[in-house]
C-alpha positions as CSV (number, residue, x, y, z in Angstrom):
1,X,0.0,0.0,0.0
2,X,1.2,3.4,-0.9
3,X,-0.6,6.8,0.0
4,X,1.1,10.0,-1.7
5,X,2.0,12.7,1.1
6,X,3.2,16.3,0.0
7,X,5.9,17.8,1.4
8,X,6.4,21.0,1.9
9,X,10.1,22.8,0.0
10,X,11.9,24.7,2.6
11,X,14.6,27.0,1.4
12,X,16.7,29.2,3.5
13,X,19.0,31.9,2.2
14,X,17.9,30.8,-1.4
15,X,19.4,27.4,-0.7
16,X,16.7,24.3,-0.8
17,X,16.9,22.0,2.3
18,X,15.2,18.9,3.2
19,X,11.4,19.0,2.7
20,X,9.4,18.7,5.8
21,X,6.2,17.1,6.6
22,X,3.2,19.3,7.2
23,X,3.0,20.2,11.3
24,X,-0.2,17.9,11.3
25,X,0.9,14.6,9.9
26,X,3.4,12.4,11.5
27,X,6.1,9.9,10.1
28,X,6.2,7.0,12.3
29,X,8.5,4.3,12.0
30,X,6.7,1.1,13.6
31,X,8.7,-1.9,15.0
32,X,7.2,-5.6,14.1
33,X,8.4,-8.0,16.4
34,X,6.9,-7.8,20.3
35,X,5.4,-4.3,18.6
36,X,2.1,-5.4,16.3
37,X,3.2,-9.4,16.4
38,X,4.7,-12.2,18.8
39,X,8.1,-11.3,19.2
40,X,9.9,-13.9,17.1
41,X,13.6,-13.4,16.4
42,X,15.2,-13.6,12.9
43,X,16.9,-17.3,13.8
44,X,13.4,-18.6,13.6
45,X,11.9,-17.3,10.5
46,X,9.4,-20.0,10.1
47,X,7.4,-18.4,12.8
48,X,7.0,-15.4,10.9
49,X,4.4,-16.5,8.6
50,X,2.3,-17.5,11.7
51,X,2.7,-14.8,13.9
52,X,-0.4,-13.2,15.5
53,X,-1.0,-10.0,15.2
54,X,-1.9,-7.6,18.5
55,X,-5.5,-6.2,17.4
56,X,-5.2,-3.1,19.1
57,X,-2.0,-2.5,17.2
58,X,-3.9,-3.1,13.7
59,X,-6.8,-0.6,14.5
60,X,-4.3,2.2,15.9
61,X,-1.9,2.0,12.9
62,X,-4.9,2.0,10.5
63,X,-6.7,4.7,12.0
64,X,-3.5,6.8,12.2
65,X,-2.8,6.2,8.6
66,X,-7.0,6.5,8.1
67,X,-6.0,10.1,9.2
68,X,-2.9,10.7,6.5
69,X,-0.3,10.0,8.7
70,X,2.9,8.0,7.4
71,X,2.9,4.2,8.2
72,X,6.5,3.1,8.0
73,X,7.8,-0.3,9.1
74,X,11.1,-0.5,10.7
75,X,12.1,-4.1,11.5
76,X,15.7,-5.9,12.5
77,X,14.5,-8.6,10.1
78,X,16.5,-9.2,7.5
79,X,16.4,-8.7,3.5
80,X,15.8,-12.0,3.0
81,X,12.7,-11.8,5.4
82,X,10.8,-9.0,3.3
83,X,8.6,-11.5,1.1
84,X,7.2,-12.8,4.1
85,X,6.8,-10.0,6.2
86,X,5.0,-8.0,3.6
87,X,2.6,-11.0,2.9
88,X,2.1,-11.1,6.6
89,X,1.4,-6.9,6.9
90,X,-0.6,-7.7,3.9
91,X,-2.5,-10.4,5.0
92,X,-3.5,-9.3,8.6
93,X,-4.7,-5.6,6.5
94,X,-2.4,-3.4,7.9
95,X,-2.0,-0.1,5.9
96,X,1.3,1.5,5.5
97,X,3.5,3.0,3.3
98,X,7.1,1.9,3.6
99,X,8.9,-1.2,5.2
100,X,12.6,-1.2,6.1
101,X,14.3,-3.6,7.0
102,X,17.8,-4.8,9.2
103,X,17.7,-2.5,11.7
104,X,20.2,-2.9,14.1
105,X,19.5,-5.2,16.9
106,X,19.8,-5.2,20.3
107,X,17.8,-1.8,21.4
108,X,18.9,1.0,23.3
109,X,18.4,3.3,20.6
110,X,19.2,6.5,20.4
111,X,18.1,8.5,17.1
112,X,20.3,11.6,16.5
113,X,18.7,14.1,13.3
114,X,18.5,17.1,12.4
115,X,14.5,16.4,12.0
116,X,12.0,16.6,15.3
117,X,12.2,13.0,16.6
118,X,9.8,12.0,19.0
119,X,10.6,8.2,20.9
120,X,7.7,5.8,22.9
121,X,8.5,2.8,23.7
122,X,5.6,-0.1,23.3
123,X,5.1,-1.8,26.7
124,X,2.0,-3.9,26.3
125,X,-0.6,-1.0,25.2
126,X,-1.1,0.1,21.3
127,X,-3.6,3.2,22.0
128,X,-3.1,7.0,20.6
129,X,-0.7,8.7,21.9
130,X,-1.0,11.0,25.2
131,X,1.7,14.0,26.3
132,X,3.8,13.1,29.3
133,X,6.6,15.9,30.5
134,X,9.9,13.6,30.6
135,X,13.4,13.8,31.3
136,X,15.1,13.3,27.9
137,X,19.3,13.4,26.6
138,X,20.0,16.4,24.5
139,X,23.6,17.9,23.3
140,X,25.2,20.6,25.5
């Protein structure tokens, strides 16, 4: 699936920069494993094909992307895993716009751009999102 966003140009002293997403869509990038799905690591990939789905993750990410936000997949699964994880996003109806894949493993992320980035971390709950004041890392 593949929904066309506009971005909007940005220049700044006559140069062009990166475009930017209008202030009221977002760009998430969705974890698979132990995020929408049974957690099932890349040595087993047989499980992939069976893996069940977390409803409330299904109805979140389609309602967000019901909405014209951007529904990207971003998954330590390997290359060689994409047939079967897009036949799986396709077959349990999930609507999104990009899948990528091998990202690193192991967690403790920590996502440095020149972009807003906004982190949550999944613990057991796929609802919309709510504003929390937190303590976060920043450069001096």
């Amino acid at each position: 699936m593949n929904k066309k966003i506009k971005l909007i140009e940005k220049v700044i002293e006559g140069q062009h920069i990166s475009p930017v997403l209008p202030k009221h869509i977002k760009n998430y990038l969705i974890d698979i494993d132990g995020t929408i799905c049974d957690d099932i690591p890349n040595e087993q990939p047989e499980r992939m094909v069976t893996a069940n789905v977390y409803p409330e993750a299904l109805q979140t990410l389609n309602k967000w992307y019901d909405e014209g936000h951007i529904i990207t997949f971003f998954t330590s699964r390997l290359e060689q895993h994409r047939d079967v994880t897009e036949k799986w996003l396709n077959d349990n109806k999930f609507k999104y716009h990009g899948l990528l894949m091998d990202k690193p493993r192991g967690g403790n992320y920590h996502w440095i751009d020149n972009h807003i980035v906004r982190a949550t971390r999944y613990e057991g709950a796929f609802t919309d999102l709510v504003e929390k004041n937190v303590k976060i890392q920043v450069f001096k």
